[in-house]
PDB file as gemmi writes it, atoms N, CA and C in Angstrom:
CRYST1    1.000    1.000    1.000  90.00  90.00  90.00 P 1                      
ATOM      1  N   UNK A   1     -21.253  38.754  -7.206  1.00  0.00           N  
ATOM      2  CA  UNK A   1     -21.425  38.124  -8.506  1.00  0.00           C  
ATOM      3  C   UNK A   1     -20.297  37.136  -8.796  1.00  0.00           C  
ATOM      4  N   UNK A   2     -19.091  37.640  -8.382  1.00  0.00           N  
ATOM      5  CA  UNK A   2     -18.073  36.730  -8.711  1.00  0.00           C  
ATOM      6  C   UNK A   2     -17.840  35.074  -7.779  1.00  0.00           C  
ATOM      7  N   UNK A   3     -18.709  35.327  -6.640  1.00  0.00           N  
ATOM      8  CA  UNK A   3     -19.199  34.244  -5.839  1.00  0.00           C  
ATOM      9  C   UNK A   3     -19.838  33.131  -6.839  1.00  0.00           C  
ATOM     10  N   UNK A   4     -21.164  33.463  -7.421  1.00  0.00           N  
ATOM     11  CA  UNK A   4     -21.918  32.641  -7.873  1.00  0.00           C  
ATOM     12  C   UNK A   4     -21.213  32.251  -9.223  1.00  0.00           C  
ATOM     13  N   UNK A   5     -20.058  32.776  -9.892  1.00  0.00           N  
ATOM     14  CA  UNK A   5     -19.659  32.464 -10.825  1.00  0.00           C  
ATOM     15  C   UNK A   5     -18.899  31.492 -10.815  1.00  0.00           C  
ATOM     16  N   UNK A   6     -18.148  31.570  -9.375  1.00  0.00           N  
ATOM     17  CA  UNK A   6     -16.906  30.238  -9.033  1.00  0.00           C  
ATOM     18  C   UNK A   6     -18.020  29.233  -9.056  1.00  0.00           C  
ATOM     19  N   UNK A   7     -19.131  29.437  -8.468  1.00  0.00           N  
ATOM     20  CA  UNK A   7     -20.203  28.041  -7.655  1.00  0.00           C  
ATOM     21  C   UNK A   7     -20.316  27.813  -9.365  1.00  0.00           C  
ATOM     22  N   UNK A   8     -20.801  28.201 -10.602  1.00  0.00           N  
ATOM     23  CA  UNK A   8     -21.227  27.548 -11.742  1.00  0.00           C  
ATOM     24  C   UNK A   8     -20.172  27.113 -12.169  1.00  0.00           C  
ATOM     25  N   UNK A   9     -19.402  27.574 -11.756  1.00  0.00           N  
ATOM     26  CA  UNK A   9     -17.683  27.546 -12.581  1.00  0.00           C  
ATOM     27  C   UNK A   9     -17.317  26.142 -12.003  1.00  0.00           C  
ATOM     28  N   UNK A  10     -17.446  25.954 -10.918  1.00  0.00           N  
ATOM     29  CA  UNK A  10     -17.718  24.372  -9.804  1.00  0.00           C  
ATOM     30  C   UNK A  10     -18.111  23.020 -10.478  1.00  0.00           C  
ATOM     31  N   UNK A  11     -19.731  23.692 -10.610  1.00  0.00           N  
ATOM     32  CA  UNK A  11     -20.405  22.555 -11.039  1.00  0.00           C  
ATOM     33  C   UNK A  11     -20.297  22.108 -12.494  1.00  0.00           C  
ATOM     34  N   UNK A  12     -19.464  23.217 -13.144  1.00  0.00           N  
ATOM     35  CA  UNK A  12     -19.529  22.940 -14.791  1.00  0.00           C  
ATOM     36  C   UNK A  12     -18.052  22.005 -14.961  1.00  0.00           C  
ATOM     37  N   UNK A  13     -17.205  22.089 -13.803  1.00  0.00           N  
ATOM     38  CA  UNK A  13     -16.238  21.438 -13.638  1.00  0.00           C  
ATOM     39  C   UNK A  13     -16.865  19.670 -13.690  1.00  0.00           C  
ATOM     40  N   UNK A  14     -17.388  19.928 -12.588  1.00  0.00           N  
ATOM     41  CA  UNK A  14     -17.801  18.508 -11.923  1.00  0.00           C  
ATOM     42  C   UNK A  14     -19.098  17.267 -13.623  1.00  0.00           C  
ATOM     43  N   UNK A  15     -19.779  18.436 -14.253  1.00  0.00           N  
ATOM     44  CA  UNK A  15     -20.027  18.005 -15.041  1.00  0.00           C  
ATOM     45  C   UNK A  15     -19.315  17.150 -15.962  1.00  0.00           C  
ATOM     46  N   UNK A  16     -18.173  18.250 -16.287  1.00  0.00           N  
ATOM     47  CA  UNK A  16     -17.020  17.766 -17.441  1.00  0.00           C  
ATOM     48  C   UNK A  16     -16.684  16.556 -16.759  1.00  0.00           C  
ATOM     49  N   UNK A  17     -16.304  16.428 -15.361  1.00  0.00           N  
ATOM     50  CA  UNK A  17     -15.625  15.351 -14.809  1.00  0.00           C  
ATOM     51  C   UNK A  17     -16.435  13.863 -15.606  1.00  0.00           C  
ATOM     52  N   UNK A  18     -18.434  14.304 -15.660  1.00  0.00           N  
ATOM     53  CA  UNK A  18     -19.014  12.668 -15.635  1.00  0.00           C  
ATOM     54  C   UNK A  18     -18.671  12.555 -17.218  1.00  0.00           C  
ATOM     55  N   UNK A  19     -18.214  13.853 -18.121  1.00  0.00           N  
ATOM     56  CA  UNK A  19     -17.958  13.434 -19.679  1.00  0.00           C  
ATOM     57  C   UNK A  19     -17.207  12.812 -19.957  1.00  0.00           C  
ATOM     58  N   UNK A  20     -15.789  13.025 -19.064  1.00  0.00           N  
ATOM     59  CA  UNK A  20     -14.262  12.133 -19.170  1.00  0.00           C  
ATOM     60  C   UNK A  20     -14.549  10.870 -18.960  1.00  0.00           C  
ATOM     61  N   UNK A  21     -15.430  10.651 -17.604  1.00  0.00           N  
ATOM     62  CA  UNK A  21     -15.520   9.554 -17.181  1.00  0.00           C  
ATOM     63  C   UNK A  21     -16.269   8.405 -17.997  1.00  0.00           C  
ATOM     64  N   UNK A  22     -17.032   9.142 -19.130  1.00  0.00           N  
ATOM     65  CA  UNK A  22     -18.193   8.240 -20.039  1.00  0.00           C  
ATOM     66  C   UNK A  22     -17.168   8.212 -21.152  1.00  0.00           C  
ATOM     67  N   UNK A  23     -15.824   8.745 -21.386  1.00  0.00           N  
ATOM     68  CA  UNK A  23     -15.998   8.425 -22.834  1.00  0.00           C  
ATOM     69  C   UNK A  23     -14.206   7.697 -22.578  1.00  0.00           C  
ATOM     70  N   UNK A  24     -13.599   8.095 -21.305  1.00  0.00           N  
ATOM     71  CA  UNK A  24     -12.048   7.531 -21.412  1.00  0.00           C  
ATOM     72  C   UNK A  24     -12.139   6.641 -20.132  1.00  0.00           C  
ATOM     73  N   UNK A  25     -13.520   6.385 -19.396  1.00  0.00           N  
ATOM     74  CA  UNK A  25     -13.657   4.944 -18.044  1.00  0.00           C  
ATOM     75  C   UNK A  25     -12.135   5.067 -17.552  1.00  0.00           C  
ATOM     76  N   UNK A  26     -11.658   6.271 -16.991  1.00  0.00           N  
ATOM     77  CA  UNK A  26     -10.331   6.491 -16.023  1.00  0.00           C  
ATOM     78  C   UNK A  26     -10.879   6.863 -14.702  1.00  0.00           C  
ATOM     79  N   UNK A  27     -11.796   6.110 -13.569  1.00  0.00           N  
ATOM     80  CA  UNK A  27     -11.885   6.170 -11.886  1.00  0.00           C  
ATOM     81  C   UNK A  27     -10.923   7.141 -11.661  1.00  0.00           C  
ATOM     82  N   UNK A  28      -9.678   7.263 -11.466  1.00  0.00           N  
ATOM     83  CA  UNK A  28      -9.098   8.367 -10.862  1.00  0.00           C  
ATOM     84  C   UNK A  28      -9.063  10.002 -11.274  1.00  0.00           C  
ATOM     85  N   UNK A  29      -8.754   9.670 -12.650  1.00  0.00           N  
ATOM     86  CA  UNK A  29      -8.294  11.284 -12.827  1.00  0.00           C  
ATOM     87  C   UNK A  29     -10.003  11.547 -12.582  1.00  0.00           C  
ATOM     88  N   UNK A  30     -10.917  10.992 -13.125  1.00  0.00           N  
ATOM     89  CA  UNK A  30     -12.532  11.725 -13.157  1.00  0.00           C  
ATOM     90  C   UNK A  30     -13.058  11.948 -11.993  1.00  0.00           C  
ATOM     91  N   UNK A  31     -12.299  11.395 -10.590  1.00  0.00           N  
ATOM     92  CA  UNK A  31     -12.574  10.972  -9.093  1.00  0.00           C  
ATOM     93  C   UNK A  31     -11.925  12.498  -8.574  1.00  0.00           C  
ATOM     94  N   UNK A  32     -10.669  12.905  -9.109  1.00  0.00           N  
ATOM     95  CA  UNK A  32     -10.056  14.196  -8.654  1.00  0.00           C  
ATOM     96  C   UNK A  32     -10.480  15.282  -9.518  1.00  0.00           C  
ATOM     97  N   UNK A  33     -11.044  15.207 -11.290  1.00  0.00           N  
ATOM     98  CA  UNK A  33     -11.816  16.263 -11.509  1.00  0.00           C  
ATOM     99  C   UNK A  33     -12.761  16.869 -10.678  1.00  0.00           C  
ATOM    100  N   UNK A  34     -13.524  15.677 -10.438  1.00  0.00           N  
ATOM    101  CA  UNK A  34     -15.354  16.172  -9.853  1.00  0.00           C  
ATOM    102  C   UNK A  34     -14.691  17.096  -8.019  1.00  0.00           C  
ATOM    103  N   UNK A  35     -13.529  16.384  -7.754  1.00  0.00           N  
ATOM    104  CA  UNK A  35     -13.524  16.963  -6.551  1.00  0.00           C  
ATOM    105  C   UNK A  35     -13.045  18.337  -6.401  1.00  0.00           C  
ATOM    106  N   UNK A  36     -11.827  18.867  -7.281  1.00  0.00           N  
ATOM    107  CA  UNK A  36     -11.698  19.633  -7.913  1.00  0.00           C  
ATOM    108  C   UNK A  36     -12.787  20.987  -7.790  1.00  0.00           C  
ATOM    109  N   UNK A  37     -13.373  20.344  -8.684  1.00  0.00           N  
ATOM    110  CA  UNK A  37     -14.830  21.333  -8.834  1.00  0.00           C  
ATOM    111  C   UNK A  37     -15.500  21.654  -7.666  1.00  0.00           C  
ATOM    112  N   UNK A  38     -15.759  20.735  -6.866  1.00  0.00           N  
ATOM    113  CA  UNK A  38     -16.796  20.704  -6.014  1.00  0.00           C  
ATOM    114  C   UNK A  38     -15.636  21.475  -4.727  1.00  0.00           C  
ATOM    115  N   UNK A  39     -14.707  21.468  -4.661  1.00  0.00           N  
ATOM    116  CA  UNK A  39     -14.350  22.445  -3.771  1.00  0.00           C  
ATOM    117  C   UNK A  39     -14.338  24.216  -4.431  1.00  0.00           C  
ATOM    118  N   UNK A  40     -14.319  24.161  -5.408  1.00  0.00           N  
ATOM    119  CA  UNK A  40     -14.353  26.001  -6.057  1.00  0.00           C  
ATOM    120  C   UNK A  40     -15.509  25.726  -5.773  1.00  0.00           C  
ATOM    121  N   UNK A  41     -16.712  24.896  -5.629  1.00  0.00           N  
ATOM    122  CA  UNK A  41     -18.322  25.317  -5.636  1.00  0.00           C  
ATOM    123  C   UNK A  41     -18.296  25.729  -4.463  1.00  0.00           C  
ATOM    124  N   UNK A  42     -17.729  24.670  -3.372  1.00  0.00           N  
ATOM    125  CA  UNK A  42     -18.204  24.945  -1.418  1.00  0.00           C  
ATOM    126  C   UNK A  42     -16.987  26.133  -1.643  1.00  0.00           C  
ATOM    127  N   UNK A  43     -16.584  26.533  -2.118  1.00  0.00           N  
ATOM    128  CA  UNK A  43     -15.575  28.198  -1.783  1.00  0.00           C  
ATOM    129  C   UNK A  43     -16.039  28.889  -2.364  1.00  0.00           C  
ATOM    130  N   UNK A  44     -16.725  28.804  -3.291  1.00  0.00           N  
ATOM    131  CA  UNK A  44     -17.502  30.117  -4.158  1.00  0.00           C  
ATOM    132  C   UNK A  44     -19.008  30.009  -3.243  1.00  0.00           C  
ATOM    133  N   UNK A  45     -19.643  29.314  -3.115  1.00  0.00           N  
ATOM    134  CA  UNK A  45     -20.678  29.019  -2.025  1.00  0.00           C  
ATOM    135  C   UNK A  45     -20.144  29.985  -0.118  1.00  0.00           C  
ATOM    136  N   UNK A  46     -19.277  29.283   0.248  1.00  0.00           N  
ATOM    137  CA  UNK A  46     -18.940  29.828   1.553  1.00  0.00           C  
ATOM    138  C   UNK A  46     -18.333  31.415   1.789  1.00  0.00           C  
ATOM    139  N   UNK A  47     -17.841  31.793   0.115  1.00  0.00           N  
ATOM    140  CA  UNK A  47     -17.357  33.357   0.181  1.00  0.00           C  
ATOM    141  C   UNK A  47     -18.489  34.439   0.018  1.00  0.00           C  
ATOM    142  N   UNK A  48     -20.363  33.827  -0.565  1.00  0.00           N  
ATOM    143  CA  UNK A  48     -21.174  34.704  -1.082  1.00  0.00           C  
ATOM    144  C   UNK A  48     -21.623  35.433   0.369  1.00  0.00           C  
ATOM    145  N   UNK A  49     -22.054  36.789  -0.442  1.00  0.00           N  
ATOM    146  CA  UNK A  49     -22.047  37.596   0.562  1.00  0.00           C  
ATOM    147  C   UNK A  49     -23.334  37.298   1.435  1.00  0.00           C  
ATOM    148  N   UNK A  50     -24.031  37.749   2.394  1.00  0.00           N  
ATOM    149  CA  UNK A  50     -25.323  37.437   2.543  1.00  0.00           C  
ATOM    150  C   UNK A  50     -26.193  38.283   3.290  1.00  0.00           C  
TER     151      UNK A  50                                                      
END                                                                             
């Protein structure tokens, strides 16, 4: 359970990232949010059990 929670926990990151990016137009920091995220997703993804 705690697998699939990092993976939402990921993508809710990567979301926030496109909000920063629509309302403060900063390419970098919103470029290292989304990535950020998207690595807790592929580690919460690659730790689920199966």
């Amino acid at each position: 359970m705690q697998e699939i929670k990092n993976m939402l926990f990921g993508i809710a990151i990567m979301v926030a990232s496109i909000a920063f990016y629509s309302v403060y137009d900063n390419d970098m920091i919103a470029v290292m949010i989304a990535f950020i995220g998207l690595c807790i997703a592929i580690y919460g993804y690659s730790k689920k059990e199966k």
